[in-house]
N, CA, C and O of each residue as an XYZ file, in Angstrom:
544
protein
N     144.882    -64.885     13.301
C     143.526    -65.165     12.861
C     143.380    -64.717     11.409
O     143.626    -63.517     11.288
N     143.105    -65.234     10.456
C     142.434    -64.885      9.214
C     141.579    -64.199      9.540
O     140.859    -64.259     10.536
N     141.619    -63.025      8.161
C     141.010    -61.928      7.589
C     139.520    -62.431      7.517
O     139.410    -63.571      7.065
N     138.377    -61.811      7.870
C     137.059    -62.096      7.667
C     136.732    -61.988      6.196
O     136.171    -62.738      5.397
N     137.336    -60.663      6.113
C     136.450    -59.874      4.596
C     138.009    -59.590      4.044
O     139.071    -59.643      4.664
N     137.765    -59.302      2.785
C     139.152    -58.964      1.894
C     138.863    -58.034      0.723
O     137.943    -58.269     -0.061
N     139.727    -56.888      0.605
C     139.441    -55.942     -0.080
C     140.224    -56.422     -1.597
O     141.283    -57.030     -1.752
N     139.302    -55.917     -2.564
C     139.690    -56.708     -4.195
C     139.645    -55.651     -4.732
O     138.594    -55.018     -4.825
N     140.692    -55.271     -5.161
C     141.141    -53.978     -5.932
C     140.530    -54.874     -7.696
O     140.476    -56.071     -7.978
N     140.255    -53.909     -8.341
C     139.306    -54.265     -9.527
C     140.095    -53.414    -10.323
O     140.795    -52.527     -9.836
N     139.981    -53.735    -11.983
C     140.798    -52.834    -13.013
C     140.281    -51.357    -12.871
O     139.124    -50.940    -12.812
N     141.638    -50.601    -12.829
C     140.452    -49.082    -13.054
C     141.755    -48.781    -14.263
O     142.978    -48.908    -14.320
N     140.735    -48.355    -15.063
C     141.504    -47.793    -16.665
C     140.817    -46.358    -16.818
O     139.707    -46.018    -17.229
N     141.930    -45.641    -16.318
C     141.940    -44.403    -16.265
C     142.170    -43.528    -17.791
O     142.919    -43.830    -18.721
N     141.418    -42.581    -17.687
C     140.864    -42.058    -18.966
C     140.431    -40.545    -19.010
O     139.292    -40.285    -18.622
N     141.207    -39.573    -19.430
C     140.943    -37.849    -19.409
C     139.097    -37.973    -19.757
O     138.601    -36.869    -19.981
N     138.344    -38.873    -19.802
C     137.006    -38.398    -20.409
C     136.737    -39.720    -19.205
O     135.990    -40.546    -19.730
N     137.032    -40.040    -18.119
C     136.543    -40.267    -17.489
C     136.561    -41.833    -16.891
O     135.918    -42.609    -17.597
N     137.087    -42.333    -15.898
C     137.352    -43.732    -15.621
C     136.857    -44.307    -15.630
O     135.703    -43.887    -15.539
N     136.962    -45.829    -15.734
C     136.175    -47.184    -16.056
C     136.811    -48.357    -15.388
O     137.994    -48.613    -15.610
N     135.949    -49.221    -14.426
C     136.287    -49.897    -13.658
C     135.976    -51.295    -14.547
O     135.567    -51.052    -15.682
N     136.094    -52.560    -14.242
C     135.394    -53.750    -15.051
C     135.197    -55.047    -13.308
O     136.111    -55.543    -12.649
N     134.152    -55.144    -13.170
C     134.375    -56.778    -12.223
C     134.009    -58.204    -13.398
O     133.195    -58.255    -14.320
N     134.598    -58.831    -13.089
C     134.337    -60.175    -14.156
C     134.298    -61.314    -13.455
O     135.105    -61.545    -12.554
N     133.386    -62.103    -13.793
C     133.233    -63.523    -12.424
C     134.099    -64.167    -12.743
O     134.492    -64.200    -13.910
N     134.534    -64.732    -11.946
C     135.796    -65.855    -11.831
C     136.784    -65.504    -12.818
O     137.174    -66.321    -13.652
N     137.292    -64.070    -12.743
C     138.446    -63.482    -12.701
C     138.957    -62.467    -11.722
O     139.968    -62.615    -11.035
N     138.087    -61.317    -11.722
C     138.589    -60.681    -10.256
C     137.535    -60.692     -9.573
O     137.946    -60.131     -8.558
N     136.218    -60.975     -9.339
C     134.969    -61.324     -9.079
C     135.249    -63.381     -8.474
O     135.045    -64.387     -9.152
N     135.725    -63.284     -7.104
C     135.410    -64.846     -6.929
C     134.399    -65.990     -7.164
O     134.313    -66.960     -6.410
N     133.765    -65.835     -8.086
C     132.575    -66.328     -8.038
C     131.735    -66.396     -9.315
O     132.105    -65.568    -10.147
N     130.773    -67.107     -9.671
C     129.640    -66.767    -10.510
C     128.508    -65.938     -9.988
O     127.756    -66.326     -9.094
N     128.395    -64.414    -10.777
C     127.842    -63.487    -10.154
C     126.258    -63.954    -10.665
O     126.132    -64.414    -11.800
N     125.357    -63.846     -9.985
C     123.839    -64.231    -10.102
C     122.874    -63.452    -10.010
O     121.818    -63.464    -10.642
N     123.293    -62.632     -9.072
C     122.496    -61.200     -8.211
C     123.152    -59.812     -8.406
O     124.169    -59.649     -7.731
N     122.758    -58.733     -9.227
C     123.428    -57.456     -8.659
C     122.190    -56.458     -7.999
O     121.061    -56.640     -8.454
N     122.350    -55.546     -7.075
C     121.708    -54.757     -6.650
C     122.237    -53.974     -5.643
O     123.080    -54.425     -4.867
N     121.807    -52.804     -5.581
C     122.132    -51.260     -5.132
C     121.658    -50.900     -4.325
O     120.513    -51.332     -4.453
N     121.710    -50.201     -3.237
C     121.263    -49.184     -1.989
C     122.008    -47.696     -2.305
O     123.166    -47.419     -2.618
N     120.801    -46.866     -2.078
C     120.978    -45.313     -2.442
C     120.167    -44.556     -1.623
O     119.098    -45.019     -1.223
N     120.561    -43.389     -1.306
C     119.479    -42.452     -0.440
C     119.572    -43.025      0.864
O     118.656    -42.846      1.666
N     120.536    -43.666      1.149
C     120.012    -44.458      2.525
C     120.137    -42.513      3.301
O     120.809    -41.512      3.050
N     118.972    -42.920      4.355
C     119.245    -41.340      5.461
C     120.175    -41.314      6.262
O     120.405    -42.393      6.807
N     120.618    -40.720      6.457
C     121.783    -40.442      8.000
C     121.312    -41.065      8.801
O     120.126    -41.378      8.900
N     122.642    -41.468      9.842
C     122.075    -42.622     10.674
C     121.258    -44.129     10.733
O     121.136    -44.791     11.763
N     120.892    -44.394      9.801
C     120.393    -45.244      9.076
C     121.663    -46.613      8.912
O     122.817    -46.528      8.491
N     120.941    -47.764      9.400
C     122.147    -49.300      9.111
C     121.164    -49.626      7.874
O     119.976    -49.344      7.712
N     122.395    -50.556      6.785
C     121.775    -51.891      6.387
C     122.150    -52.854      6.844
O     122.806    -52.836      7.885
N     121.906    -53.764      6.325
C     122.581    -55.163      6.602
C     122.099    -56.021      7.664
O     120.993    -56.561      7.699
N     123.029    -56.100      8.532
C     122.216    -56.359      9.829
C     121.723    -58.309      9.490
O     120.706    -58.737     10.036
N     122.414    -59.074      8.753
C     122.081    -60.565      8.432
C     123.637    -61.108      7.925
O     124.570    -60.481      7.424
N     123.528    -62.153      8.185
C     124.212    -63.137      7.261
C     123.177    -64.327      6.179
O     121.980    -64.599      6.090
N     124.499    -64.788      5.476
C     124.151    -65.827      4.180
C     124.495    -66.837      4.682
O     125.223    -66.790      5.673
N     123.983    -68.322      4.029
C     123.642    -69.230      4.717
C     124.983    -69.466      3.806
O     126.062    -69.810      4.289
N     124.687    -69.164      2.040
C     125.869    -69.525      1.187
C     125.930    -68.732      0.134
O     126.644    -69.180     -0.763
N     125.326    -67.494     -0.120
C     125.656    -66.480     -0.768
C     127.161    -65.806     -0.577
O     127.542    -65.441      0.536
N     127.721    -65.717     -1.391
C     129.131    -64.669     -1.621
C     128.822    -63.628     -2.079
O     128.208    -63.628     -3.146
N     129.191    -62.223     -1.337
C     129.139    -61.224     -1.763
C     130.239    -59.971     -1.960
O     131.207    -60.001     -1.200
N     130.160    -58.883     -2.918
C     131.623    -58.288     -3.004
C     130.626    -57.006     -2.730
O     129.675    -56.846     -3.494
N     130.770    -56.407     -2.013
C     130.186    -55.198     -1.970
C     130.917    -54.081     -2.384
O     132.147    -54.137     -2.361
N     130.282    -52.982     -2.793
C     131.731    -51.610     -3.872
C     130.680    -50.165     -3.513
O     129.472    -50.037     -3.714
N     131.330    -49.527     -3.122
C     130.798    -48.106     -2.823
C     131.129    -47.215     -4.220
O     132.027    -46.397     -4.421
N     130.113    -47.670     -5.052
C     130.472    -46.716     -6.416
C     130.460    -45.270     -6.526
O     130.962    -44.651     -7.464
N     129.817    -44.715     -5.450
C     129.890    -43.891     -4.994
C     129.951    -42.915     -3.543
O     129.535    -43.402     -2.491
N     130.284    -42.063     -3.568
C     130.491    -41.429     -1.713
C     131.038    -42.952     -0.906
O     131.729    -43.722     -1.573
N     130.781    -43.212      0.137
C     131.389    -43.989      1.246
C     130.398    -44.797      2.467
O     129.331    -44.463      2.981
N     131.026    -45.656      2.604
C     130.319    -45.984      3.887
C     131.243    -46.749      4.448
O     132.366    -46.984      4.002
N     130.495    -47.353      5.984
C     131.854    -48.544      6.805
C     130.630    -50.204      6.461
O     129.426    -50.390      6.283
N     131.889    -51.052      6.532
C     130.984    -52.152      6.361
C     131.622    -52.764      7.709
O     132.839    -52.709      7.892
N     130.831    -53.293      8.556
C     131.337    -54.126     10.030
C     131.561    -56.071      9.513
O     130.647    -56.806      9.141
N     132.598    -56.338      9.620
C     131.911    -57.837      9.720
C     132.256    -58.629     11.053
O     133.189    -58.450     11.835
N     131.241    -59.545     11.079
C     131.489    -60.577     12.161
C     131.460    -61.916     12.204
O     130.442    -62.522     11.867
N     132.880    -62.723     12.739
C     132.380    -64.233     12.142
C     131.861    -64.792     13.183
O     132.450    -65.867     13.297
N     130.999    -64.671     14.120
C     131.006    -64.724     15.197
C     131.445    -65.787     16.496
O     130.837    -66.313     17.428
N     132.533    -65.783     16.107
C     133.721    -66.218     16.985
C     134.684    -65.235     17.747
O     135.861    -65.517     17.970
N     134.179    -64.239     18.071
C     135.109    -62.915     18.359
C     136.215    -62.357     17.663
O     137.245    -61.884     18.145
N     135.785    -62.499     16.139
C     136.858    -61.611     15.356
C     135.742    -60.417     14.659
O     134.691    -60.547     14.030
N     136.266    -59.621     14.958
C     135.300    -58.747     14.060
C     136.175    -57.883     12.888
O     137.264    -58.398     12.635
N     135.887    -56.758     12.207
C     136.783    -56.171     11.154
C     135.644    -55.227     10.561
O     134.512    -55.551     10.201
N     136.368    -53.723     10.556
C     135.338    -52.479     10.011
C     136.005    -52.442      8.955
O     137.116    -52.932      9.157
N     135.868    -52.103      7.940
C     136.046    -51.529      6.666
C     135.727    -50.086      6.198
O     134.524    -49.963      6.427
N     136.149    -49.032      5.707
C     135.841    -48.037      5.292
C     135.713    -48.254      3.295
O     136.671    -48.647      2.630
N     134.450    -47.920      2.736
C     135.032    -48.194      1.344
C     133.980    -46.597      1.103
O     132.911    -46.140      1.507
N     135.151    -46.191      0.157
C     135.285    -44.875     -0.650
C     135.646    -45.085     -2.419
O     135.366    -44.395     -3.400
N     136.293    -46.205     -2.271
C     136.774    -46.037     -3.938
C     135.926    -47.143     -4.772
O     135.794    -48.321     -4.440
N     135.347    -46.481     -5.993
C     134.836    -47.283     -6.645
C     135.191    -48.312     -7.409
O     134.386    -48.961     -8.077
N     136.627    -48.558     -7.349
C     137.970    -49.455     -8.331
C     137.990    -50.234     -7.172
O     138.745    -51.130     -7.552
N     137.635    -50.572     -5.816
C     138.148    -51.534     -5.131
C     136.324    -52.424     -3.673
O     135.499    -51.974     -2.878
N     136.612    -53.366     -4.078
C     135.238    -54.029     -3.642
C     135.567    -55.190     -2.409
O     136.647    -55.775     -2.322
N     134.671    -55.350     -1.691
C     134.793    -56.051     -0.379
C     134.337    -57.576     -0.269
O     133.141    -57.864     -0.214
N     135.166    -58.368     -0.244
C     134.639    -59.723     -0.397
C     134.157    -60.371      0.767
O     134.827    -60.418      1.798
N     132.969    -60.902      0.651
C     132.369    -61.210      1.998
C     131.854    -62.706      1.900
O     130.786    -62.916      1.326
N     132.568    -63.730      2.433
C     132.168    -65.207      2.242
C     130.621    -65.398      2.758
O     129.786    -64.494      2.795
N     130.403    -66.824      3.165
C     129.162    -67.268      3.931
C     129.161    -67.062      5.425
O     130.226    -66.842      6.001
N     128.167    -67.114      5.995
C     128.411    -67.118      7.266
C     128.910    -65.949      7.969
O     129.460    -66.186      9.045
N     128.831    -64.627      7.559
C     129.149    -63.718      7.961
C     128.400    -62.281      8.271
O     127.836    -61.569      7.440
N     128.539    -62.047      9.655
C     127.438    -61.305     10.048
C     127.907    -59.830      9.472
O     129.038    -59.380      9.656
N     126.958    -59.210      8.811
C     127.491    -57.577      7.991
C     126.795    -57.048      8.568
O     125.771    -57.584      8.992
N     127.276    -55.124      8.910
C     126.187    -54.181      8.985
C     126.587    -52.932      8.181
O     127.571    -52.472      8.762
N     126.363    -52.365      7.390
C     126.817    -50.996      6.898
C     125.921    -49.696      7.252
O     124.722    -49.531      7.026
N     126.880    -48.782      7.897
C     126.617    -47.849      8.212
C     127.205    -46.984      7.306
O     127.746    -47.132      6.210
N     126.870    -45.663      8.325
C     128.041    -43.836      8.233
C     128.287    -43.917      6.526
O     129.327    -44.150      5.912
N     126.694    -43.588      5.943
C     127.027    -43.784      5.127
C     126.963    -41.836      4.408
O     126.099    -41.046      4.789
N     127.806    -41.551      3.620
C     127.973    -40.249      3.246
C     126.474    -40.191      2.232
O     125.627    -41.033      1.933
N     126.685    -38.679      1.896
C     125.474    -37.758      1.410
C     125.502    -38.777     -0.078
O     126.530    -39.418     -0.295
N     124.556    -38.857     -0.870
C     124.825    -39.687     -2.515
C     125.139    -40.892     -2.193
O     124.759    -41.633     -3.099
N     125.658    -41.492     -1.333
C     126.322    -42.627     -1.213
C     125.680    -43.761     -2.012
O     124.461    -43.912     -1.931
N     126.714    -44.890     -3.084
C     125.380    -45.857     -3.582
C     126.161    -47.139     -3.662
O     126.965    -47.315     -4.578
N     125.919    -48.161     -2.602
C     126.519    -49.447     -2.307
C     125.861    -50.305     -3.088
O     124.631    -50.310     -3.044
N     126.592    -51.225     -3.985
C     126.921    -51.781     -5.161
C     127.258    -53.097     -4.583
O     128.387    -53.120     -4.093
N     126.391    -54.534     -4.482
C     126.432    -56.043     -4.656
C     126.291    -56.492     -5.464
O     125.417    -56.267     -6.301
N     127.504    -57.655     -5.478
C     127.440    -58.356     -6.594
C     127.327    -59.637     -5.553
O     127.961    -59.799     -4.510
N     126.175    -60.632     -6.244
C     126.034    -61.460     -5.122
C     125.859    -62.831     -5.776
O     124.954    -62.761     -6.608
N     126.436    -64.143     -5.696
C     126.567    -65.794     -5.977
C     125.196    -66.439     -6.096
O     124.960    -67.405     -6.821
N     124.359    -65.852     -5.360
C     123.096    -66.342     -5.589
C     122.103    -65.525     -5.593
O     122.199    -64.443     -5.013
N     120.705    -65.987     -6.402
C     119.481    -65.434     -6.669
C     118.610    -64.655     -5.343
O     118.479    -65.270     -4.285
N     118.184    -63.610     -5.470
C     117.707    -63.585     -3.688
C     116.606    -64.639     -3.488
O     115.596    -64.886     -4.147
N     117.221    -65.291     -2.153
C     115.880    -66.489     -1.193
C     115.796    -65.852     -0.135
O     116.918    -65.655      0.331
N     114.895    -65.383      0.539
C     114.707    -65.126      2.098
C     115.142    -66.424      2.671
O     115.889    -66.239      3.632
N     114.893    -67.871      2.364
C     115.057    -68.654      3.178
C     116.858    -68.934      3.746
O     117.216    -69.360      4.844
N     117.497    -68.635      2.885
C     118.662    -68.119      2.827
C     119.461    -67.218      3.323
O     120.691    -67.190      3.274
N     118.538    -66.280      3.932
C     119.344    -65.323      5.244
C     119.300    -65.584      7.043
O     118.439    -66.107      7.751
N     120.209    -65.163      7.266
C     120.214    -64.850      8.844
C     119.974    -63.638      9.567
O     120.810    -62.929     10.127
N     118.786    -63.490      9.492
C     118.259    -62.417     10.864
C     118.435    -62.340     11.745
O     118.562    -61.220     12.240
N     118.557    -63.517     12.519
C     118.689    -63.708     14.021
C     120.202    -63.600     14.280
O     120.931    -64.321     13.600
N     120.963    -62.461     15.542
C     121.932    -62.787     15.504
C     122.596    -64.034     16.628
O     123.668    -64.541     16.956
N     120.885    -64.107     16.973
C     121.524    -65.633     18.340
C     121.598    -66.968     17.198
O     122.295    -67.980     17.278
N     120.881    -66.679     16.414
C     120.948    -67.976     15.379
C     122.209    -67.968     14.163
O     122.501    -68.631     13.168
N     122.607    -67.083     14.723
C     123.829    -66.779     13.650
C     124.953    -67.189     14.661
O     125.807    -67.862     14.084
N     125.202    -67.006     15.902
C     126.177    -66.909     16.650
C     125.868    -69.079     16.903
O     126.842    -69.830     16.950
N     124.874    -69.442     16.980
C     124.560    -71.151     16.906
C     125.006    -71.803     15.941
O     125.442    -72.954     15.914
N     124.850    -70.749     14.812
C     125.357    -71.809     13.484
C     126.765    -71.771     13.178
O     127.427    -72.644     12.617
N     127.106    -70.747     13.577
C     128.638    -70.377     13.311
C     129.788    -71.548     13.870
O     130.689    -72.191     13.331
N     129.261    -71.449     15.178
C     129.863    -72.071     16.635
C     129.755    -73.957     16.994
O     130.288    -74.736     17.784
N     128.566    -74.046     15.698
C     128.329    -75.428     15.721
C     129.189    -75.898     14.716
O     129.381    -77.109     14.828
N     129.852    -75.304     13.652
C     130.610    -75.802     12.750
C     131.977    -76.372     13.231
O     132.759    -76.867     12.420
């Protein structure tokens, strides 16, 4: 079975005054990036995610502390992810159900995302996610 999600190691140019990562669209970034935005402070115990994209691409990067990202294509493959390093980011196609948890103390999850945010454009429902998937 193919990989759901795929981890994209990104330049890290290491530096005694301190490292520097670069993502660049349609070089190590699959995509034309449209959207960036951040989650921070999330509380213990606490999910995000919890939707899929109808056709948004997303690379998600734990720039800081850690969390797990779950995905599901919902065809019975699933795949957890642990991301800790800020040099390496999670590629997440369409159609794919995410949840991120266990996320550490500081933790600050980092999207880079293909399209503008539309609500009309997400999947909430996961019975309507498991219909659309399954009808393809």
């Amino acid at each position: 079975m193919d990989k759901i999600g795929k981890v994209i190691d990104l330049p890290k140019i290491v530096d005694p005054r301190g490292n520097l990562t670069v993502a660049e669209q349609m070089k190590n970034v699959p995509f034309d990036v449209a959207r960036v935005y951040w989650t921070y402070d999330v509380p213990a115990g606490e999910r995000r995610g919890g939707h899929a994209h109808r056709t948004c691409q997303e690379v998600i990067i734990a720039v800081s502390g850690s969390f797990d990202v779950m995905l599901d294509n919902g065809r019975g493959g699933t795949e957890t992810y642990h991301l800790n390093h800020p040099w390496q980011g999670l590629y997440v196609g369409t159609n794919v159900w995410r949840t991120l948890e266990d996320f550490s103390s500081g933790a600050v999850c980092l999207v880079l995302a293909s399209e503008l945010f539309d609500e009309q454009e997400y999947i909430y429902d996961y019975d309507e996610f498991l219909q659309i998937v399954n009808s393809k």
